[in-house]
VEXVO-45595 format. One record per residue: residue in three letters; x, y, z of N, C-alpha, C, O in turn. Coordinates in steps of 0.05 Angstrom, whole numbers, plus 5000, padded with zeros to 4 digits. Atoms other than C-alpha are relative to their C-alpha. Layout:
BEGIN
ALAXYZXYZXYZXYZ ...
This chain:
BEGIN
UNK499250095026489939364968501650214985503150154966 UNK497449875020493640014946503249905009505549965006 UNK496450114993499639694970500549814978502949814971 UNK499850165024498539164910500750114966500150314953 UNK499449825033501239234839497750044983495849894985 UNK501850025009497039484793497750265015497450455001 UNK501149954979492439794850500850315015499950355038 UNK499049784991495640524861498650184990498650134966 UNK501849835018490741144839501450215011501950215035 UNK499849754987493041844844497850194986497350164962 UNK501449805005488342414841500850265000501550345022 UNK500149705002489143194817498550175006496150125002 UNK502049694992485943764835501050164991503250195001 UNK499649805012486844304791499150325001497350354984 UNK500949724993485345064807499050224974500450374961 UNK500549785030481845484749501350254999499450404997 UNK499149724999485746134751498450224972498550114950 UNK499849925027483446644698498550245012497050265032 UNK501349714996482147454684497850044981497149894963 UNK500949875032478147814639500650084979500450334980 UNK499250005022480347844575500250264994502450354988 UNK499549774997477548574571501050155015502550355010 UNK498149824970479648814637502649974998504050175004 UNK496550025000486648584628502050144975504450154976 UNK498449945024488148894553499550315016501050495009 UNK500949764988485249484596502650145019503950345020 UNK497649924971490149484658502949984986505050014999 UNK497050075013495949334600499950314994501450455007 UNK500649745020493849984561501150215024503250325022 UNK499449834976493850404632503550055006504750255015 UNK497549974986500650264645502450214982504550304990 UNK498849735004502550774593500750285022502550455022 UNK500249754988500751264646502750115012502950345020 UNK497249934981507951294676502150034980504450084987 UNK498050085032511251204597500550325005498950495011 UNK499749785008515451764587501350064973503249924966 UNK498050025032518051964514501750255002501050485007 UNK498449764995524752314516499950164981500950384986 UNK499449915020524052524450497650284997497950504986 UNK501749774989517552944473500650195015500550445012 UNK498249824985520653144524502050264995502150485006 UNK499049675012524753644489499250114982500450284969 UNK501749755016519553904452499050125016498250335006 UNK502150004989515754004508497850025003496350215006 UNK503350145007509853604504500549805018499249615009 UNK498950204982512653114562497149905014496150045033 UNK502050124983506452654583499750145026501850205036 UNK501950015026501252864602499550264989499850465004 UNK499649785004500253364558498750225013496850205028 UNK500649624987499354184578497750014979495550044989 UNK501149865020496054304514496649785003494649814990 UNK503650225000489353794526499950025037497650125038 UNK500249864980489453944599498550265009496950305028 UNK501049734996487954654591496550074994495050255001 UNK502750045006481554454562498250065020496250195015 UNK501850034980478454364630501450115019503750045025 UNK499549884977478654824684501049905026502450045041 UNK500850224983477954234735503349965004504349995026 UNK498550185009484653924704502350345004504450265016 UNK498049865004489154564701501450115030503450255033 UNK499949894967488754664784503049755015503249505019 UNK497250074995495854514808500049815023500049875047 UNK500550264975495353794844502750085022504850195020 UNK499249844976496853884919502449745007503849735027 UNK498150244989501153154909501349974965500449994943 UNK498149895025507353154862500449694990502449644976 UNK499350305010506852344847498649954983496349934991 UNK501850045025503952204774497949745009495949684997 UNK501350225005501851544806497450145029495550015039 UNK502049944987497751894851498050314996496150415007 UNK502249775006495552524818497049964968497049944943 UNK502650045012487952444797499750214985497550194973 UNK500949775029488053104747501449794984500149744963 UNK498750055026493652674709497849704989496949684966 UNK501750225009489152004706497650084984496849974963 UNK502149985012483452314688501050204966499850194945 UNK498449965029487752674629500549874992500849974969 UNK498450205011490452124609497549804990498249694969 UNK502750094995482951744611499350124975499149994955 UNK501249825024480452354563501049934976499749864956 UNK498349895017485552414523500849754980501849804958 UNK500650245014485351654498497549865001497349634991 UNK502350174997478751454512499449934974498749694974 UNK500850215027477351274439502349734993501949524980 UNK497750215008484050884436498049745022496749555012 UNK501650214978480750474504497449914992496549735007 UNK502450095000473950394470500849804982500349564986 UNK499650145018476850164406500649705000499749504990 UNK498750374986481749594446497749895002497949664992 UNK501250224989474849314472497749914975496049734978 UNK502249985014470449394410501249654980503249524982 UNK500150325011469548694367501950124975501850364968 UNK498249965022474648694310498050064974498450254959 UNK501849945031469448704249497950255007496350334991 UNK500249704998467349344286501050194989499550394987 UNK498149834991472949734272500849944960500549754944 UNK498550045032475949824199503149924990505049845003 UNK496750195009482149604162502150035013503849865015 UNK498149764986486150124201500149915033501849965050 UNK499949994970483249864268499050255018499550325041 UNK500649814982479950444281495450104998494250124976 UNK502049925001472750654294497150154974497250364962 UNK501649765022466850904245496650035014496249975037 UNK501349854988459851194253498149775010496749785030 UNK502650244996455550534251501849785024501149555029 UNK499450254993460450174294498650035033497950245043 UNK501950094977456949824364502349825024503949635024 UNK497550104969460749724435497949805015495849875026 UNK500950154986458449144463499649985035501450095048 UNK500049944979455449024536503149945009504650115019 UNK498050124990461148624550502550215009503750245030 UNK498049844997465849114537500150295025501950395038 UNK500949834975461649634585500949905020501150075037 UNK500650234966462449144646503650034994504750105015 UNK497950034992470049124628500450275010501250255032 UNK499549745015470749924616499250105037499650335045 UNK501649944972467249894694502950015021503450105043 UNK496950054985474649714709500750255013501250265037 UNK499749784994475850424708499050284998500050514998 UNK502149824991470350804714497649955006496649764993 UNK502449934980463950964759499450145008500850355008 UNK500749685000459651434781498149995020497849815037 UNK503149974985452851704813498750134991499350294973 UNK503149835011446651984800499450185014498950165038 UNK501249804985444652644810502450035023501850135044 UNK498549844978451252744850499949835035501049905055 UNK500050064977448252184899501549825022501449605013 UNK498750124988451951884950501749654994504049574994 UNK498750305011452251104930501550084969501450284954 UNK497050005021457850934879498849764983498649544994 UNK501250275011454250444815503650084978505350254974 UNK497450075024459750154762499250154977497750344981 UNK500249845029459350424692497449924988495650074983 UNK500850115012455949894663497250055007495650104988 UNK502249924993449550014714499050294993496850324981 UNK501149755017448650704695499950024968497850084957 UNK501450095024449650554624497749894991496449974972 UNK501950075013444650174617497550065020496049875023 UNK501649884988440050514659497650114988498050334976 UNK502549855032433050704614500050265006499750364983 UNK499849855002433351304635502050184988501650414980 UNK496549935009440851424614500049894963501849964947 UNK498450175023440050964546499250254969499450184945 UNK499949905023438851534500502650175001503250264979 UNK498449904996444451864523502949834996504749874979 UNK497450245005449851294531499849774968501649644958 UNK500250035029446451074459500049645005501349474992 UNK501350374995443850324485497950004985496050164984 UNK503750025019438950014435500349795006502249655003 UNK501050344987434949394468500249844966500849604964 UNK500450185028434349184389502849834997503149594993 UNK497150085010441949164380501649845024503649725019 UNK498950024961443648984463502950064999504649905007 UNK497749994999449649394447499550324995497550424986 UNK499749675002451850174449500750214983503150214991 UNK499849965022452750634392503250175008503350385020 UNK497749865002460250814391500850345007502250445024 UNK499249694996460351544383498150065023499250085045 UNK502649924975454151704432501649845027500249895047 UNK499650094980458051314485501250165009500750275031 UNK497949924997464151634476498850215006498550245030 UNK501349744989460752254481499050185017499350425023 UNK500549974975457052134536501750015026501250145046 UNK497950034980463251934577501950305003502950405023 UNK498949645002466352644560499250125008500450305020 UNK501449704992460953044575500149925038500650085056 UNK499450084969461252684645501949905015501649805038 UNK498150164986467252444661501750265021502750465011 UNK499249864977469652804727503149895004504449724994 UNK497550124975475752764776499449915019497850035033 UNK501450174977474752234829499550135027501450235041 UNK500949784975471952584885501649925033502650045052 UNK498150134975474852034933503049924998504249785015 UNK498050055004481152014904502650115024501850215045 UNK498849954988488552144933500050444996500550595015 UNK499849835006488252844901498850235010500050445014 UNK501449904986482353094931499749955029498350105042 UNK499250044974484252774996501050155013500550225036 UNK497649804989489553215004499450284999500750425015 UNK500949795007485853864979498350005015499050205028 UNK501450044981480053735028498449895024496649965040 UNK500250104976480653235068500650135030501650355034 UNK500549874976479553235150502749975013503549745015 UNK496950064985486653285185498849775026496649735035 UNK500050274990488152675228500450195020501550405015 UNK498649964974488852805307501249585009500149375006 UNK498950184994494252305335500249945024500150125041 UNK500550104967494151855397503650145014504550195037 UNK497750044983501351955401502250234976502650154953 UNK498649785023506052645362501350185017500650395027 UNK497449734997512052945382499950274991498850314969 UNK500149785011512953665379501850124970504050014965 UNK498050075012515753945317500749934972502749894959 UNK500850135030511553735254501150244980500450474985 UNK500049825026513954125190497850024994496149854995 UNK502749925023508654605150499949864975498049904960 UNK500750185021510254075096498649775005497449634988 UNK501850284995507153545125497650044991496450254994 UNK503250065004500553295100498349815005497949664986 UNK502250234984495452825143497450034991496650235003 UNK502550075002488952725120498949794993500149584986 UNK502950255002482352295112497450224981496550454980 UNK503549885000476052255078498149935004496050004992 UNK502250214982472351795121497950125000495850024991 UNK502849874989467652305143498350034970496550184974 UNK501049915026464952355066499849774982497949754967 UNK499550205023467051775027498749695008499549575027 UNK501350244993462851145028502349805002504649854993 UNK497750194975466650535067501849914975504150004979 UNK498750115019469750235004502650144986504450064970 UNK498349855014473450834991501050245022501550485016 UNK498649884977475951125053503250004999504649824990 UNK497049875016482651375042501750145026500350255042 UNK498249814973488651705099502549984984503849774982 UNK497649915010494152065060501350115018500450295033 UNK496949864987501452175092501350104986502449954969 UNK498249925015505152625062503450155013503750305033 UNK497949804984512652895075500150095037500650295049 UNK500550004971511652715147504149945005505549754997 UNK496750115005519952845168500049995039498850125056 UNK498649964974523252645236497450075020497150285034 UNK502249964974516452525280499749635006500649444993 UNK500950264995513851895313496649965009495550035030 UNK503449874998505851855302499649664997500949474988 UNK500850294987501551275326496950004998495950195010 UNK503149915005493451185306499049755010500549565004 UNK501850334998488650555332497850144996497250295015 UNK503549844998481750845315498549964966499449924943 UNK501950025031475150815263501250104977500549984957 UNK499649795018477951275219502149724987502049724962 UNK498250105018483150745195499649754997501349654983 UNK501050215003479250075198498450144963497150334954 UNK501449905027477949975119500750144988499750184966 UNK499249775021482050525100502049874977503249664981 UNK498349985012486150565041502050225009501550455012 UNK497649784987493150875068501950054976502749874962 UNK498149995023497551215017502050125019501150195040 UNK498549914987504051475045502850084981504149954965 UNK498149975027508951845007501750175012500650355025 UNK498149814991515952215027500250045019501050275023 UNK499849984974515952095097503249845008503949605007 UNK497450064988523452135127500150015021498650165034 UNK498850024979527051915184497549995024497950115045 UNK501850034979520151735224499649745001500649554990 UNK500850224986516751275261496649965001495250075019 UNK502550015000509651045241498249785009498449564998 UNK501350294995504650575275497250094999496150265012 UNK502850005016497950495236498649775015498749565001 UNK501050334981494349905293497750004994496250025014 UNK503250045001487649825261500749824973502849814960 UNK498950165016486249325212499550124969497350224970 UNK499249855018487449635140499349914966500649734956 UNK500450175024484449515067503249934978504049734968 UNK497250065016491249635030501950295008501250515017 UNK499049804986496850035044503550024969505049854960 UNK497749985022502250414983501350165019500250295037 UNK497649874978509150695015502050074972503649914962 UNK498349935022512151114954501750245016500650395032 UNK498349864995519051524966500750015028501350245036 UNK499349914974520351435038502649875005503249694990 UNK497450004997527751385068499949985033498750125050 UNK499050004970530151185132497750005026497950135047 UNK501650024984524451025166498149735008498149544993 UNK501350294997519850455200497050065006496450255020 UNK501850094998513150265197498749735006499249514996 UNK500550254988508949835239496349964990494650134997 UNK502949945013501949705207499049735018500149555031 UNK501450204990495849345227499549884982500150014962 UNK499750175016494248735184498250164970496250304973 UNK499849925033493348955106497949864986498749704970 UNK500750275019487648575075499349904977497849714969 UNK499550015031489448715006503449974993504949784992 UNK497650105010495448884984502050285019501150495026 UNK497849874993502049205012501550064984502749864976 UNK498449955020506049594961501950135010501350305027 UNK497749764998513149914964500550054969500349904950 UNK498749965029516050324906501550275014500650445028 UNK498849844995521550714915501150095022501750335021 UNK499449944981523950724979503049915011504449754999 UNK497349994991530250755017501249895030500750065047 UNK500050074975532450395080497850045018498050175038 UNK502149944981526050375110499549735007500549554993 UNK500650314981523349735157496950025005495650165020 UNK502950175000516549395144498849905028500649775038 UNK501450214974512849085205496049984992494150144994 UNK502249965007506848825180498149714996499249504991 UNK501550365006500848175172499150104970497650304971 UNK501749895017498648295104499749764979501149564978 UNK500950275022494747855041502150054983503449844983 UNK498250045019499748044990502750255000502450494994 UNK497649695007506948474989501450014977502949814973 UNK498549985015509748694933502350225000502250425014 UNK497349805000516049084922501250124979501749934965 UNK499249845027518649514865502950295012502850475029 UNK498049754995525549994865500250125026499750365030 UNK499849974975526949954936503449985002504649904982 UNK497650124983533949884977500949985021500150185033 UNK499950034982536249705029497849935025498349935049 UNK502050014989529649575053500049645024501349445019 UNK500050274978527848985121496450014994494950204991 UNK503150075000520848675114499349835021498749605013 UNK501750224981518248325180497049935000495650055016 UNK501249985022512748065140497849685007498949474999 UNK501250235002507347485155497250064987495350214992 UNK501750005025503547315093499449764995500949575001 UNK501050345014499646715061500749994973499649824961 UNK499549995023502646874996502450145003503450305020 UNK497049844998509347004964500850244999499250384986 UNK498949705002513047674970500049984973500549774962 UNK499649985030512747964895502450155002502350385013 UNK498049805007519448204880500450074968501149964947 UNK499849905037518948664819502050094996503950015010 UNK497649825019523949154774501250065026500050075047 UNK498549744993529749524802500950045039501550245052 UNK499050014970531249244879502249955009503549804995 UNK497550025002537149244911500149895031498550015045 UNK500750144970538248794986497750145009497250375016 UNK502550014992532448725001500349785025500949555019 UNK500550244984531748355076498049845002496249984993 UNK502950154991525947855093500549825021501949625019 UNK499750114981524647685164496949945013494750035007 UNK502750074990519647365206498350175014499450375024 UNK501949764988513447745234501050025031502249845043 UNK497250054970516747925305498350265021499550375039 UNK501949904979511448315342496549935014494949755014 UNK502849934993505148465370498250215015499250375030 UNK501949834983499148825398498150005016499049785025 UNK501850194991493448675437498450014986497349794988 UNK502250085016488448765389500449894977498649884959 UNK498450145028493148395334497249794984495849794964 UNK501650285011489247755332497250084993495949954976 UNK503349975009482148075328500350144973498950054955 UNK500449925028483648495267502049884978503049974958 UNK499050095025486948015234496949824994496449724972 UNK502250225009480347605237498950164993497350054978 UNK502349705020476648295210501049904971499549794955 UNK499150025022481548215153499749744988499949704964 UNK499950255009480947535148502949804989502949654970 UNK497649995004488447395152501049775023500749905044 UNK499550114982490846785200503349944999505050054984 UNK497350004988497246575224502149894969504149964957 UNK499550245024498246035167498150024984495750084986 UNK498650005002500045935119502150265014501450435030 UNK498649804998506146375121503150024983505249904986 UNK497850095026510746475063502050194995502950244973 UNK498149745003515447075087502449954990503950134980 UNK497350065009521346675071500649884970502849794963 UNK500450115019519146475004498850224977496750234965 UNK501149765028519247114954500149834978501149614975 UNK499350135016518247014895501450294966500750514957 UNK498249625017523147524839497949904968497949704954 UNK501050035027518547684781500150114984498550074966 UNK498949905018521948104743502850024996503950235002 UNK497650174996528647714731502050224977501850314954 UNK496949765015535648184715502049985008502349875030 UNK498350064988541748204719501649845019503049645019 UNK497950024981543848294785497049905020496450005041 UNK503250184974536647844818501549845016500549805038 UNK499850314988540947234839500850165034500650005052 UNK500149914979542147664900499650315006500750535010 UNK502149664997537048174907499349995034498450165049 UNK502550014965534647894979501449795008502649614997 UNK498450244990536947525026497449885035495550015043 UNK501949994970533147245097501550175021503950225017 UNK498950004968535047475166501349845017500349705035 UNK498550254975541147115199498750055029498750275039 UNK501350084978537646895261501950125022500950095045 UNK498049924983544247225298499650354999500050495019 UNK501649724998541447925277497050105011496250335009 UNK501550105002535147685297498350205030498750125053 UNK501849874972530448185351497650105002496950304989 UNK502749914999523748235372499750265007501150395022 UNK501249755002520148835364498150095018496149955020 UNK502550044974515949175426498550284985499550484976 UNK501749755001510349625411499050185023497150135036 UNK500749834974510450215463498350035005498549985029 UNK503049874997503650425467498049755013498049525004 UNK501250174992498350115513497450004989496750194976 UNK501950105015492449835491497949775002498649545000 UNK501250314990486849345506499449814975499649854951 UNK499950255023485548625477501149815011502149885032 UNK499650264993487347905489502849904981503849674982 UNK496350105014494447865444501949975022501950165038 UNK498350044984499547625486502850024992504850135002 UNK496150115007505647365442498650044961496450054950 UNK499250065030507647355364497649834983498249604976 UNK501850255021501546995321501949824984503949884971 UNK498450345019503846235292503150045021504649855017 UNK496849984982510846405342501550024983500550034960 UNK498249965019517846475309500349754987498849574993 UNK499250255012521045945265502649945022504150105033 UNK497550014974525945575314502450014989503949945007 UNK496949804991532745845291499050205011500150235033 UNK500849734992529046485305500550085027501950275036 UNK500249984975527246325374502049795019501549755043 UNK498350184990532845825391502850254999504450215016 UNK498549754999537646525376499150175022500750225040 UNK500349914975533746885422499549855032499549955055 UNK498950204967534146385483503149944998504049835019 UNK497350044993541646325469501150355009502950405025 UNK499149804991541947095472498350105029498750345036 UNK501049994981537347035539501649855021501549885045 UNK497750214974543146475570502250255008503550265029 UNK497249735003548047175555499750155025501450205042 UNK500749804988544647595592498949955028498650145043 UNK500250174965542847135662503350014997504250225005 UNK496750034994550746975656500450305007501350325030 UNK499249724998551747765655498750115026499250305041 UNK501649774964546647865719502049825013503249935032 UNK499150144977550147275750503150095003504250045024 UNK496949895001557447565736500050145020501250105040 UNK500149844983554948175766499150015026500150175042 UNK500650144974551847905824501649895014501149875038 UNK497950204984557547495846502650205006504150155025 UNK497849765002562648115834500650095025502950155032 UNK499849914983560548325899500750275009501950315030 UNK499149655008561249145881499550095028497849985043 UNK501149824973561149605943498450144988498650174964 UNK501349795017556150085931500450234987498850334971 UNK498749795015560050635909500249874974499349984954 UNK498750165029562850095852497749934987498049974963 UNK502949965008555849995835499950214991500950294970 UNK500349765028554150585815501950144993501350384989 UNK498149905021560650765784498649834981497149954965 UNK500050115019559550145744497450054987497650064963 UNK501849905007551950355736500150214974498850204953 UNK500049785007554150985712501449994963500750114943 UNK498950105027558750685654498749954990497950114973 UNK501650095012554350255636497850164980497050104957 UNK503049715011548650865617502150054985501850014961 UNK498949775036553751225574500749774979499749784956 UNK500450215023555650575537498149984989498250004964 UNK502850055014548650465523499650304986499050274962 UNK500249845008548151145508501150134965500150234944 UNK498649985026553751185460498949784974499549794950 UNK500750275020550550565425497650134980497250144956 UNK502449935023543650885417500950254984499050304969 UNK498949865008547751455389501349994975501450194961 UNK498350155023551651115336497849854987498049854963 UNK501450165015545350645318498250194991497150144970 UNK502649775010540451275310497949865014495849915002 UNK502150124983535950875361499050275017496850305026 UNK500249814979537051525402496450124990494650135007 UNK501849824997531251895368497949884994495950034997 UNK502150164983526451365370499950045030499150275037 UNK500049964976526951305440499750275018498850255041 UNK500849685004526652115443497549974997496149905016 UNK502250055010520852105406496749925012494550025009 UNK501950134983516851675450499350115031497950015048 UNK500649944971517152085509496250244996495850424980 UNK503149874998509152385520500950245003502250325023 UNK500449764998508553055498499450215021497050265018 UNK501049834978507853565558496350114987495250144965 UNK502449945001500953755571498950224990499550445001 UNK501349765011496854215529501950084960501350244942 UNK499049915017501654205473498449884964497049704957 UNK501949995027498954235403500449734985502349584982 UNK500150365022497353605358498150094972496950304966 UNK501349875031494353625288496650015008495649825021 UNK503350045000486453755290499549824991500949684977 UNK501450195012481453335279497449905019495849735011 
């Protein structure tokens, strides 16, 4: 009968989306952290400041990583140094006086604790588990201190603030302290050759699973290759690594790639988020839940995701191509991550911070530039071919460039060379190819990959 007039029903399904109200005026407020004022700046007082810094001994120790978005002395200055501004944002408006600002009777609600958990947590007694804010707040043992009264079921403003001062640390598992005492990485696979600038570490061996961490730093002109515990679950930061070749094959909580140039990375599936900022001709190979992109150029993304690419501020050609490899243990740690073939929405960015010059920020991959990717390194597992396969221009390009190359054996086959003419023509052939990987810079990949002679040194670990 829905074929009759009258007789047609359609049904919606509607998806609730929504944040926290506090958490989000919270993560707005943060994003000062990168604000710079020029006009400070030549006083010199240039965020964040020297002069509230010096306060704490902790805070004045010369971070061992030169990126504001990754040095934990500046967050936690920056944390201090407004924390009444951050209490204020969450406190109830008829808290706060005409001015919007704080007085001695005013009361921070739980609510606002549980948001405030956003960005900070701790332990007890120094012990190993990691509780949110809000659990130690209100902890009876803690509530004369954090200034909780069961009468009021809310926290006494100044006594909070107070308390958060007298305890508020530098994250122990952070990138900062990663790099200052974390365990150096040993690699399955490292050319001779590493610069004393390089910096590899972990802090697996220390840091409870949630917060396992493997910083790259200024890794230049090597080709390094890891499948092992140490990077299942990690957070990977990677910062200033030129002209290399990186393959991370384990499956990965999230993975940031700030300042790197001319180089490729091949990751195991992501199952948070994938960030670039700042980078320079470098090539993605990766399965991941979400990629976003920020002040990149020239950058190639071979990229299979269930969600759209975020293209933010300040990019400039940007490629996006289909996922175009594999490994053998691909398919199992994408099911760790919980990441399947499909959807897959690599060809479907989406630009969310609209300028200028967006209408051609990115483009896809003509299917005539179009080449699968082999991962050298052997490896056990049941992967065979590409997860979900290519899209068919993809793979209808590569079977027309597979008809090329039978026609080219059958040319040469039929030529009938003496053997001398053979290997003359052999011999051409090698320096052509030669000259190619020479001109493409393929050469020092393919360098790269030859196994270290025996006994020769690799990073500890």
């Amino acid at each position: 009968e829905a074929d009759r007039p009258g007789f047609g029903f359609s049904f919606y399904h509607f998806l609730a989306l929504s944040v926290d109200t506090l958490q989000f005026l919270l993560f707005l407020y943060i994003q000062q952290l990168n604000k710079v004022s020029l006009r400070t700046s030549l006083i010199g007082e240039e965020w964040p400041s020297p002069r509230y810094r010096s306060q704490s001994p902790d805070l004045t120790e010369k971070s061992s990583c030169h990126s504001k978005n990754w040095n934990d002395y500046s967050h936690q200055a920056f944390v201090c140094d407004h924390l009444s501004d951050l209490l204020e944002l969450l406190v109830d408006p008829e808290q706060l006086t005409a001015s919007f600002h704080s007085t001695h009777s005013s009361l921070v609600s739980r609510e606002a604790v549980v948001a405030l958990s956003f960005l900070i947590e701790g332990t007890v007694s120094e012990a190993r588990k990691i509780y949110p804010l809000y659990e130690l707040a209100l902890w009876q043992p803690l509530h004369a201190d954090s200034g909780f009264s069961k009468t009021s079921k809310a926290f006494s403003f100044y006594k909070l603030e107070a308390w958060l001062r007298a305890c508020l640390t530098g994250n122990p598992f952070g990138t900062s302290a990663c790099l200052k005492s974390g365990k150096r990485l040993a690699w399955a696979h490292q050319v001779e050759g590493t610069t004393k600038r390089a910096k590899i570490a972990c802090n697996t061996h220390v840091a409870p699973r949630m917060y396992r961490m493997v910083v790259m730093s200024q890794v230049y002109k090597q080709t390094l290759a890891k499948s092992s515990d140490t990077l299942v679950g990690a957070h990977v930061k990677i910062h200033r690594c030129n002209e290399s070749f990186i393959y991370l094959l384990s499956p990965l909580r999230s993975v940031t790639i700030e300042k790197c140039r001319n180089s490729t990375f091949v990751l195991g599936p992501v199952q948070t988020a994938l960030h670039l900022h700042s980078c320079d001709n470098v090539k993605v190979i990766a399965v991941c839940h979400r990629l976003s992109i920020s002040s990149t150029t020239d950058c190639v993304f071979h990229i299979l995701t269930p969600t759209r690419p975020l293209i933010l501020s300040g990019n400039q050609r940007v490629t996006f191509a289909p996922f175009h490899t594999h490994y053998p243990m691909l398919e199992d740690h994408m099911a760790r991550t919980g990441l399947a073939a499909v959807p897959n929405y690599w060809d479907n960015p989406m630009i969310v911070c609209q300028e200028n010059s967006s209408a051609n920020v990115f483009r896809l991959l003509p299917p005539c530039e179009f080449y699968v990717f082999i991962i050298p390194f052997e490896m056990e597992g049941d992967t065979t071919e590409i997860p979900g396969g290519l899209p068919s221009a993809y793979r209808k390009a590569l079977g027309q460039r597979e008809k090329k190359i039978q026609i080219w054996q059958k040319t040469v086959k039929e030529a009938r060379l003496t053997k001398d003419q053979r290997k003359q023509f052999q011999v051409l052939v090698e320096n052509k190819f030669y000259e190619w990987l020479v001109n493409t810079g393929h050469r020092q990949q393919l360098d790269s990959l030859v196994p270290p002679a025996a006994g020769s040194k690799q990073a500890a670990g």
